[in-house]
C-alpha positions as CSV (number, residue, x, y, z in Angstrom):
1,X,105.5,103.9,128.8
2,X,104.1,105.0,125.4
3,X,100.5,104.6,124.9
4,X,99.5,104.3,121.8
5,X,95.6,104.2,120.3
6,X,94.8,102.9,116.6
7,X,92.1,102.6,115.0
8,X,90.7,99.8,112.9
9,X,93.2,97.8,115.1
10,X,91.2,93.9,114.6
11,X,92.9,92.6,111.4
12,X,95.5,93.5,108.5
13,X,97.8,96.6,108.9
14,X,95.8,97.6,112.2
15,X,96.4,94.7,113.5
16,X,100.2,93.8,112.5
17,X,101.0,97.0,113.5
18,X,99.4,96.9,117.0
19,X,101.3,93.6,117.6
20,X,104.6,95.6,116.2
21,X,104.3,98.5,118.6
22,X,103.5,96.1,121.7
23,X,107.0,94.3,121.0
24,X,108.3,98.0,121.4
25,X,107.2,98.3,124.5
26,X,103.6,100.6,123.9
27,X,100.8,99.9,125.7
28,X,98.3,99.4,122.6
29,X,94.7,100.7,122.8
30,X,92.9,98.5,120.1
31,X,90.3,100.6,118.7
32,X,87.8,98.8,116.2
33,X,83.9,98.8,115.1
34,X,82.9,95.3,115.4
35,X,83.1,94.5,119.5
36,X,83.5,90.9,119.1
37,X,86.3,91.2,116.5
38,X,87.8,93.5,118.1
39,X,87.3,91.6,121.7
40,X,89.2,89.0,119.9
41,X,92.2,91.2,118.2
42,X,92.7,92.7,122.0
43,X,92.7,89.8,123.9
44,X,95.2,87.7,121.1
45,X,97.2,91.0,120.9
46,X,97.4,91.7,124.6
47,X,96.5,95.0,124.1
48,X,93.0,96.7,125.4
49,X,90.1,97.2,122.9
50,X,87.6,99.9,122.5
51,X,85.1,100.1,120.4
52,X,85.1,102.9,118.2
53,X,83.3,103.7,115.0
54,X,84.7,106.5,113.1
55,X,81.7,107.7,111.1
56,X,80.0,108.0,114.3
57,X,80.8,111.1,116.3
58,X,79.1,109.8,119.6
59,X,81.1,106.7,119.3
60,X,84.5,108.5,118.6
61,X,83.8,111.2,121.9
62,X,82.6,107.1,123.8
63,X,86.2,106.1,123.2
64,X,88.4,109.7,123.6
65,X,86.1,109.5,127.1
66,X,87.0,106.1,127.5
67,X,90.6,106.4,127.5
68,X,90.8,109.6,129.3
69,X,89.1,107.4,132.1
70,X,91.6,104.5,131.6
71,X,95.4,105.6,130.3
72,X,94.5,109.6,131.0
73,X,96.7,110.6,127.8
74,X,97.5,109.3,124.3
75,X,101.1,109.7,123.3
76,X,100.3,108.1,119.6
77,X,97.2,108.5,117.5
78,X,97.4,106.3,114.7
79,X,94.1,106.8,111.9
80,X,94.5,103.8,110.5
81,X,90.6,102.8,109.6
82,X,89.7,102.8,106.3
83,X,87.7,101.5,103.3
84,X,88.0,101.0,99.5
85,X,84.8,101.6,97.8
86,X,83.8,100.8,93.8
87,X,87.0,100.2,91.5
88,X,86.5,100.1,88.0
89,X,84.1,102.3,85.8
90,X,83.8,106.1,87.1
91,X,80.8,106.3,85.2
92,X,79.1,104.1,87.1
93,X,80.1,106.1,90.8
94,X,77.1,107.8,92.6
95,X,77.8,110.8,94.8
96,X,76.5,108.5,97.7
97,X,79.8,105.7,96.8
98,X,82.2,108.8,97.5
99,X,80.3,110.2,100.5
100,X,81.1,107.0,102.3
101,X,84.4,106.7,101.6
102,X,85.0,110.0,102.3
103,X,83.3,109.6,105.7
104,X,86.0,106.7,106.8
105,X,88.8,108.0,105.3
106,X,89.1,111.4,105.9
107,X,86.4,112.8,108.2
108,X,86.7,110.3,110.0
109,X,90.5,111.0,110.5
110,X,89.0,114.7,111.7
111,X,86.7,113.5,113.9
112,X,89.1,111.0,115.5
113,X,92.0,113.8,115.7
114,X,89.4,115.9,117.3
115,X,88.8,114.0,119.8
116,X,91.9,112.9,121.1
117,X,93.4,116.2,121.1
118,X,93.2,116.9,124.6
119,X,94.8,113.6,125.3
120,X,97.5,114.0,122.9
121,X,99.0,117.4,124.4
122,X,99.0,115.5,127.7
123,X,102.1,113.6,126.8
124,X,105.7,114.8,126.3
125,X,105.9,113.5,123.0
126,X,102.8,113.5,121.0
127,X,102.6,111.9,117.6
128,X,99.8,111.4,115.4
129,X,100.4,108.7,112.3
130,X,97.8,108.8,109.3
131,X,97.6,105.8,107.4
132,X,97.5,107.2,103.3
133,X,98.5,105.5,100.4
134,X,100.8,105.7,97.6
135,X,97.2,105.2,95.4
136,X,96.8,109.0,96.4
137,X,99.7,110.2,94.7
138,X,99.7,111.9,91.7
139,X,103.5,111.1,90.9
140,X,102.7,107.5,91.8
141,X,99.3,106.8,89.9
142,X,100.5,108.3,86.6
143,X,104.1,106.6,86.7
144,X,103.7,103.0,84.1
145,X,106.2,101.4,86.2
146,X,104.5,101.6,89.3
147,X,101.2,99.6,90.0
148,X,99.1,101.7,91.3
149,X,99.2,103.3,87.6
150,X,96.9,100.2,86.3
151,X,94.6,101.0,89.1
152,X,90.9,102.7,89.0
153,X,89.4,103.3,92.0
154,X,88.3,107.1,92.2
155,X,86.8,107.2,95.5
156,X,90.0,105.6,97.8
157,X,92.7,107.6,95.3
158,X,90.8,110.7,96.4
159,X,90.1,109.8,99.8
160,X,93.9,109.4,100.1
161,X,95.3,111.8,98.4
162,X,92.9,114.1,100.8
163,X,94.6,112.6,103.7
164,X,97.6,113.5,102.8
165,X,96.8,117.1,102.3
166,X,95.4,117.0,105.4
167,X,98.4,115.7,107.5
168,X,100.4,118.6,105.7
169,X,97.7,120.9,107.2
170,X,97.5,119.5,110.6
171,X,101.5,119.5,110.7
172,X,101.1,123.3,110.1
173,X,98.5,123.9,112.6
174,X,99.1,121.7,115.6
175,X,102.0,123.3,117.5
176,X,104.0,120.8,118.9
177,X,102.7,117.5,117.7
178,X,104.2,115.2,115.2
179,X,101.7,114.4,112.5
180,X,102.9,112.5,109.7
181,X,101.3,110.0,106.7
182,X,102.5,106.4,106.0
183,X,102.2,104.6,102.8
184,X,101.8,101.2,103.3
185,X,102.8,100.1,99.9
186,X,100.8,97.5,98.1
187,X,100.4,95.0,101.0
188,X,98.1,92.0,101.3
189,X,95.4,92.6,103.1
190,X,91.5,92.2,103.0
191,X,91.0,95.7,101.2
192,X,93.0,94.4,97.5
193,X,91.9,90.9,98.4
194,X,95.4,89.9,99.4
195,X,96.8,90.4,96.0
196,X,99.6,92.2,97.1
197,X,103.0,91.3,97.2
198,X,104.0,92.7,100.3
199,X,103.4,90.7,103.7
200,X,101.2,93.2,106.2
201,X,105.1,93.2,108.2
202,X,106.3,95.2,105.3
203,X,103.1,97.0,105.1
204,X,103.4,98.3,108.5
205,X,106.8,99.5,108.5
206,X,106.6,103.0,107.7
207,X,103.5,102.9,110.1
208,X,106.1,101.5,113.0
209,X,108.8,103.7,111.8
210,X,107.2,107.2,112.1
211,X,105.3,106.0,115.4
212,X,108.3,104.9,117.5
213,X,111.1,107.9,115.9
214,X,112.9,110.3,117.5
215,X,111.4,113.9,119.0
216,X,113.9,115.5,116.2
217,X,112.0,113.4,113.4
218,X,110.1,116.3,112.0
219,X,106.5,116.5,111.0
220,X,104.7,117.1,107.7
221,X,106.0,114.1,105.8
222,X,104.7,111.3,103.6
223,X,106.9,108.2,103.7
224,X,106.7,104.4,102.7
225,X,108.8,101.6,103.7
226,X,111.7,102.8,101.5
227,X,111.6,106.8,102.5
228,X,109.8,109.9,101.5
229,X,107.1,109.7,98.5
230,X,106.1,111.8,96.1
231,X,102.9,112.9,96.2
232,X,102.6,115.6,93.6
């Protein structure tokens, strides 16, 4: 039985992929801010929900605590949360605009990580998934034929492309644990206002492909739907 914990779990690629992973056969820890959403997601889903906040380190440590109580380990850590913040006009960004985004995106990747360490290295086969984007990538974001050229939205690229450095760092560091980035591709879903042309199925596939892989799979990588991405 493969337990599996994501965050921001209540609607779009959190949610798809929770009711993805459950048709594999994990036991889905739905992880989300809003309790009655998230009540909801769970109990539609079939999965459990916890509440977890990840800007919040009391709230993160609640839900680590939580499931230690509950499932006891966490073979699959998925840090799939995030937010987009201001698009258009960087002249108009405040340091406080960035800040937040930051706070979701990536520290709260670090603080969520953090805490389910311990639960992680309990299991045989531990694997953590970072939801990124491909509106982190350099190679992407200044390619005309790809849309998230036409883009502006300095905050989120940032955030993103920081998460990805990040996996790369955490696949260095954390001995024995898969940790790996998925880019969902441009996917309908409340962050673009469902103007994307993928379905949140095709969003989540990378997600569902790098959480349910073999042991052999390797670590370190950035992938979409289609295979690795270039980031740089």
């Amino acid at each position: 039985m493969t337990i599996t914990f994501i965050t921001g779990a209540n609607k779009g690629l959190g949610y798809e992929t929770a009711r993805r992973l459950i048709a594999f056969g994990h036991t889905v820890i739905a992880g989300a801010r809003d309790p009655e959403r998230g009540e909801a997601a769970a109990a539609a889903l079939g999965a459990r929900f916890v509440r977890i906040d990840v800007t919040d380190d009391a709230s993160v440590a609640a839900a680590a605590a939580d499931v230690a109580a509950h499932e006891g380990v966490v073979d699959v850590l998925v840090n799939n949360a995030g937010v987009h913040g201001p698009h258009g006009d960087p002249g108009a960004l405040t340091g406080a605009d960035v800040l937040a985004v930051l706070d979701v995106n990536v520290v709260g990747v670090v603080r969520a990580t953090a805490a389910f360490l311990p639960l992680l290295r309990r299991s045989q086969d531990p694997v953590i998934v970072n939801v990124s984007s491909g509106m982190g990538s350099i190679a992407l974001t200044q390619d005309p034929s790809r849309p998230e050229s036409s883009v502006v939205a300095p905050a989120y690229t940032a955030s993103k492309a920081a998460l990805t450095m990040l996996t790369t760092q955490y696949a260095k560091g954390l001995k024995g644990i898969r940790v790996n980035a998925a880019d969902p591709g441009y996917t309908a879903t409340d962050l673009n206002g469902h103007s994307g042309p993928q379905t949140v199925t095709e969003g989540t596939d990378a997600i569902v492909r790098l959480a349910t892989e073999p042991p052999d799979a390797g670590t370190g990588r950035f992938v979409d739907r289609h295979g690795p991405v270039a980031w740089s």
